[in-house]
C-alpha positions as CSV (number, residue, x, y, z in Angstrom):
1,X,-12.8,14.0,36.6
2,X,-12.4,13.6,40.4
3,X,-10.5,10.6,40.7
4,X,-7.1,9.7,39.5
5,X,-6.7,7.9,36.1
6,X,-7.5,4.2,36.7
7,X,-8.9,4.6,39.6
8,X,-13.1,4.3,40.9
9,X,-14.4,7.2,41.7
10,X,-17.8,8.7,42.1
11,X,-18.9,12.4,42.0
12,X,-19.8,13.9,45.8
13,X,-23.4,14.3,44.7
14,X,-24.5,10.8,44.1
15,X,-23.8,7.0,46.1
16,X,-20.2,6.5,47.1
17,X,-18.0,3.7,46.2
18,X,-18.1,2.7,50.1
19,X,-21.6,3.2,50.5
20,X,-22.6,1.0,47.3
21,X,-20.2,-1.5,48.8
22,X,-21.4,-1.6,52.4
23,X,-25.1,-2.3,50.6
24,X,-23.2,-5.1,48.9
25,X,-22.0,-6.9,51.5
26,X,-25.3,-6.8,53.6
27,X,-27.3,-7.7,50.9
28,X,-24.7,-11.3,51.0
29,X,-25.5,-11.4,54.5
30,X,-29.1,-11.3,54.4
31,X,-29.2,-13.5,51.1
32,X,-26.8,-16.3,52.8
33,X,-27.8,-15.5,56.4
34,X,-28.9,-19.4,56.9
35,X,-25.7,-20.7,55.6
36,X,-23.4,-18.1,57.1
37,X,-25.5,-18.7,60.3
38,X,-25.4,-22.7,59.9
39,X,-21.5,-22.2,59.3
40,X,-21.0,-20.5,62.7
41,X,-23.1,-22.7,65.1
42,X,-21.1,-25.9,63.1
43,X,-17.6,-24.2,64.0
44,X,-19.1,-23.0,67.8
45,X,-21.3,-26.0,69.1
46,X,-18.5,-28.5,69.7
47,X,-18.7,-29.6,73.3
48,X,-16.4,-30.8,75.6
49,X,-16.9,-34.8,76.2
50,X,-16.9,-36.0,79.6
51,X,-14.6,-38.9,78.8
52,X,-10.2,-38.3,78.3
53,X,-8.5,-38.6,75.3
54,X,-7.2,-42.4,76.5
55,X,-10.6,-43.7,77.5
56,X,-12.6,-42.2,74.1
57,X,-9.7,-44.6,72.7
58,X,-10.7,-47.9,74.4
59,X,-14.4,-47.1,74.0
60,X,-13.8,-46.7,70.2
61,X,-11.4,-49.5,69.7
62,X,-13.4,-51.9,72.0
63,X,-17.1,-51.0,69.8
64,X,-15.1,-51.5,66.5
65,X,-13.9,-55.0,67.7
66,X,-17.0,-55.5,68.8
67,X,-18.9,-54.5,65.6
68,X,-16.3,-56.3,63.4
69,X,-16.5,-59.9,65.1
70,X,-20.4,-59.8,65.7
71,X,-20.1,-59.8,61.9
72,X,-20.5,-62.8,60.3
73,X,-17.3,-63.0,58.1
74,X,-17.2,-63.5,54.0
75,X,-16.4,-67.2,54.1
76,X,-19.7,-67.7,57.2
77,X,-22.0,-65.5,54.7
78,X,-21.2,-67.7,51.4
79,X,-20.1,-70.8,52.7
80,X,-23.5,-71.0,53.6
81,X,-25.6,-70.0,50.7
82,X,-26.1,-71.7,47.4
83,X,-24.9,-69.7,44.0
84,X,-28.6,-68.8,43.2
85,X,-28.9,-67.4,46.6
86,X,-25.9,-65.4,46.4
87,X,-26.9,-64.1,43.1
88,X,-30.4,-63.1,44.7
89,X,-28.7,-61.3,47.4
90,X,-26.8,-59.2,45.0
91,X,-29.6,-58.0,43.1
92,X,-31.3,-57.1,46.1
93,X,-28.1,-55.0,46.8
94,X,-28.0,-53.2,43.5
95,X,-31.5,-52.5,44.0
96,X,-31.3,-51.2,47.3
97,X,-28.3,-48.9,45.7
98,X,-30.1,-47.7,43.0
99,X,-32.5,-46.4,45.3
100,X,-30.0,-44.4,47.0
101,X,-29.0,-42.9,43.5
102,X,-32.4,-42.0,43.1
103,X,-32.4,-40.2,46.7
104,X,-28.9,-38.8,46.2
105,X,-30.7,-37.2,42.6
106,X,-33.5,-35.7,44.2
107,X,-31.7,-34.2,46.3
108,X,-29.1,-32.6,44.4
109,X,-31.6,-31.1,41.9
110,X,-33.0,-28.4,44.2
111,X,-29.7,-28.0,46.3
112,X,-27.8,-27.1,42.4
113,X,-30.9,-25.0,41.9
114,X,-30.9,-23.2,44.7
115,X,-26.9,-22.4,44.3
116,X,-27.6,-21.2,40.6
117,X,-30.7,-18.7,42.3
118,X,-28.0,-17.7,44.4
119,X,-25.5,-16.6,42.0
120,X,-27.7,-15.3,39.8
121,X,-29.2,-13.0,42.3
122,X,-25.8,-11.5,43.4
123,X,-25.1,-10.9,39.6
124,X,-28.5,-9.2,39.0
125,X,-27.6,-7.1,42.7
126,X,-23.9,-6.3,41.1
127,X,-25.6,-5.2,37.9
128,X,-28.0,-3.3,39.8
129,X,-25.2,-1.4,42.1
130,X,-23.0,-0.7,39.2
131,X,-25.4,0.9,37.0
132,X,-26.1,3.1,40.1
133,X,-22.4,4.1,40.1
134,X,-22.1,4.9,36.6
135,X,-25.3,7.4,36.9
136,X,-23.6,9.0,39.7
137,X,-20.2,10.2,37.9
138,X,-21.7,12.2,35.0
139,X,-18.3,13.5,34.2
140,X,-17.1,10.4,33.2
141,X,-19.6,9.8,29.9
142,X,-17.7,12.6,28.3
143,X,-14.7,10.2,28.1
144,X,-14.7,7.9,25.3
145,X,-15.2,3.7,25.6
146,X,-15.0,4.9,29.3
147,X,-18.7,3.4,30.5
148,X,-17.5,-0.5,29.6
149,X,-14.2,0.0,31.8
150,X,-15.9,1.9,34.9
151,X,-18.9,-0.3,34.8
152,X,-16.0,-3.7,34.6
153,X,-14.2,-1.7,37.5
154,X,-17.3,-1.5,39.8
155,X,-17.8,-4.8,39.4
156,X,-14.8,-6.5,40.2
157,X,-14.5,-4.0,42.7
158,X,-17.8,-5.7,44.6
159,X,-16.3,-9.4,43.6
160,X,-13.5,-8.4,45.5
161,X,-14.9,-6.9,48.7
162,X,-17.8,-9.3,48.4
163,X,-14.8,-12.7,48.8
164,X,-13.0,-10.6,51.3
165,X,-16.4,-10.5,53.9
166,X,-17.8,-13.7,53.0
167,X,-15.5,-16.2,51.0
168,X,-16.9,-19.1,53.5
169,X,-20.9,-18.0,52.1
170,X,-20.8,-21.4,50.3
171,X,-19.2,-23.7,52.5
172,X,-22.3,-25.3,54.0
173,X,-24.0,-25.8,50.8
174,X,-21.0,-26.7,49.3
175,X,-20.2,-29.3,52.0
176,X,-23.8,-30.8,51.4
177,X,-23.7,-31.2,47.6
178,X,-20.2,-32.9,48.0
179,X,-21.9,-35.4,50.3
180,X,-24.9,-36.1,48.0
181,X,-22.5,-36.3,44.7
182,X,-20.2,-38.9,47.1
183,X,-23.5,-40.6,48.2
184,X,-24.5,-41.3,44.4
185,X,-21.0,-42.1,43.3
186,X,-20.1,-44.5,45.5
187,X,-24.2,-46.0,45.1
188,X,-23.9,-45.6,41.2
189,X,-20.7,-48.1,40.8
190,X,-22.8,-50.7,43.3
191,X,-26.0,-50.8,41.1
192,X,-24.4,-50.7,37.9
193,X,-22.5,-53.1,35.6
194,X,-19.6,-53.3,32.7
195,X,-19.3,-49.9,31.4
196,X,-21.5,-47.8,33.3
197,X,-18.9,-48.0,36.0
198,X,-16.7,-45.6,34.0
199,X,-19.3,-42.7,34.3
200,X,-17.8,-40.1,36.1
201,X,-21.7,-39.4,38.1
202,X,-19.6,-36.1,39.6
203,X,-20.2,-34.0,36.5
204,X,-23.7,-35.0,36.2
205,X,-26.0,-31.6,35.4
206,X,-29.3,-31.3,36.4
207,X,-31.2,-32.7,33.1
208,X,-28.7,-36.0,33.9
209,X,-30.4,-35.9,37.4
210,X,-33.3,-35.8,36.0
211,X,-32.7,-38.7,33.1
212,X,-31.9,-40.7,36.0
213,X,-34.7,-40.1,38.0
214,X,-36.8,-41.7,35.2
215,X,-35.1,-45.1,35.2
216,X,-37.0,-47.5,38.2
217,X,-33.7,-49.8,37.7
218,X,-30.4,-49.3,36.5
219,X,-30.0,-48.7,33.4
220,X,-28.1,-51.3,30.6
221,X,-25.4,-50.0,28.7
222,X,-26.5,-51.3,25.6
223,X,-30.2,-49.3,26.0
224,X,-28.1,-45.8,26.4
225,X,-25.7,-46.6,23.8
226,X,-28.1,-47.2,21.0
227,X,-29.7,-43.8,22.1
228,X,-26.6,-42.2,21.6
229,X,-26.0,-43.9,18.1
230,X,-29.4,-43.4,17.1
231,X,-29.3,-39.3,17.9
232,X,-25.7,-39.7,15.8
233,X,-27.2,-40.7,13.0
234,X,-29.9,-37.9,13.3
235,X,-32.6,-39.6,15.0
236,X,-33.9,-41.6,11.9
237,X,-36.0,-44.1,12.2
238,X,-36.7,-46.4,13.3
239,X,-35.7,-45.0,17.1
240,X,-35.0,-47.4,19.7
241,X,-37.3,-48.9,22.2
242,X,-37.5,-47.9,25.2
243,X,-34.7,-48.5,27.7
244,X,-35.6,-51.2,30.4
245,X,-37.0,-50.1,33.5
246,X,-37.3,-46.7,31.8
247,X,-40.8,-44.9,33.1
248,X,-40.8,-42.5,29.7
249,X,-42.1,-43.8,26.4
250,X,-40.6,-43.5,23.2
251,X,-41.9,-40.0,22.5
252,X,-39.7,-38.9,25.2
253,X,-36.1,-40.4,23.7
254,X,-34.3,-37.4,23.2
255,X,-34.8,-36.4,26.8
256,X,-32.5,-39.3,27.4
257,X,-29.5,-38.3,24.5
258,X,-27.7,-35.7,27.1
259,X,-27.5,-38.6,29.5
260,X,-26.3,-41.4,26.9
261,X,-24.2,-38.8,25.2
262,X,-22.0,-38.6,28.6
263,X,-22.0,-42.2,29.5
264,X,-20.9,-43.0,26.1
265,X,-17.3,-40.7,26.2
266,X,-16.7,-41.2,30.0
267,X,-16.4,-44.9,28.7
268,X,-14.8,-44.0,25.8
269,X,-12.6,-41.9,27.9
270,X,-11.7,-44.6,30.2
271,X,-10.9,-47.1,27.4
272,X,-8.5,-44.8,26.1
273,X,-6.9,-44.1,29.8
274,X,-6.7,-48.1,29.9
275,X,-5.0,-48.7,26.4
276,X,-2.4,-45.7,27.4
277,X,-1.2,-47.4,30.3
278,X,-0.9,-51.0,28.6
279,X,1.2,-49.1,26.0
């Protein structure tokens, strides 16, 4: 054996550790090239205002006074509007913000896929590397369980080295799916009412993206919840109609039972938070 016990090593003959490496880390840089790229000009293309610290000041103070007072104020706004008109306003608003869930979901569904391609084809490139190592130290098949621990080393090994070069790979991407999932959040708990509010839209997966995408309206509670019972109770019949403003048909139900399933315990969940803290 050439190396030292516990140690990587790999027979003169075939691909050093280094060289296996080095492919490693330029394969990263070619695969996140736009977003290592994209991170660098973000970090380089600040310029130099012609204004001074004192005078970007006023000019920001003076255009938020401005934009606050040409506003009209809460009590102008109702004061002047009948209770029917306020209430049409505020539908208008929650279907103007269910739009922008809508948006904020189409977009997030190709930007998680594209993240999942990603790591998946650095695991398939690891994979790939390591079973190149092990071919090239014959010497160490003779030792017993030795392959799983070499081929576990190799990898880690490229983890490593892989962080150390590029840690900041996923910041743009990163940065962008934080600002969609903030978009639809903050969208989610305008459109919706009572306990819909408690759905944490954060840890949404791409099948509740898509659930979502289906609904032309927001959703009731009371539609989702008697999915949820009626997949607890093993989908007997008869299965509940439809869900309002729903664009699927009751063949498609169970496509909606991931969806329900969460809205049901992040309420639950937040019930439970409440009655803690009256306790």
């Amino acid at each position: 054996m050439s190396g030292q016990e516990g140690t990587i090593d790999i027979a003169s003959s075939g691909d050093s550790v280094d060289s296996l490496v080095r492919e490693y880390l330029d394969f990263l840089q070619e695969l996140h090239s736009e977003h290592l790229n994209s991170n660098t000009q973000k970090t380089s293309s600040i310029e130099p205002t012609s204004m001074n610290p004192t005078e970007q000041s006023a000019t920001s103070i003076f255009s938020s006074l401005y934009s606050f007072f040409s506003r009209p104020t809460f009590t102008q706004m109702y004061m002047t509007k009948t209770g029917e008109v306020a209430a049409q306003v505020d539908e208008v608003d929650k279907a103007e913000a269910w739009e922008s869930v809508l948006t904020s979901a189409r977009a997030l569904i190709p930007l998680n896929q594209h993240r999942l391609s990603m790591h998946k084809q650095e695991a398939s490139k690891r994979v790939a590397l390591t079973e190149r190592y092990w071919r090239s130290c014959p010497e160490y098949s003779t030792i017993p369980d030795n392959e799983e621990y070499q081929r576990a080393g190799m990898d880690e090994l490229l983890l490593m080295k892989g962080e150390e070069a590029y840690s900041h790979r996923w910041v743009s991407i990163a940065a962008e799916r934080a600002g969609h999932q903030d978009e639809l959040a903050m969208n989610w708990s305008r459109a919706v009412e009572g306990p819909l509010r408690d759905t944490q839209t954060r840890f949404f997966r791409e099948k509740d993206y898509q659930s979502v995408l289906g609904f032309t309206q927001p959703p009731s509670y009371t539609d989702l919840e008697s999915i949820y019972r009626w997949n607890e109770n093993g989908r007997q019949s008869p299965c509940p109609a439809p869900p309002t403003g729903w664009t699927g048909n009751s063949d498609d139900l169970a496509s909606l039972v991931p969806l329900a399933t969460r809205i049901h315990f992040d309420h639950q969940h937040s019930q439970a938070m409440k009655s803690r803290g009256q306790e």
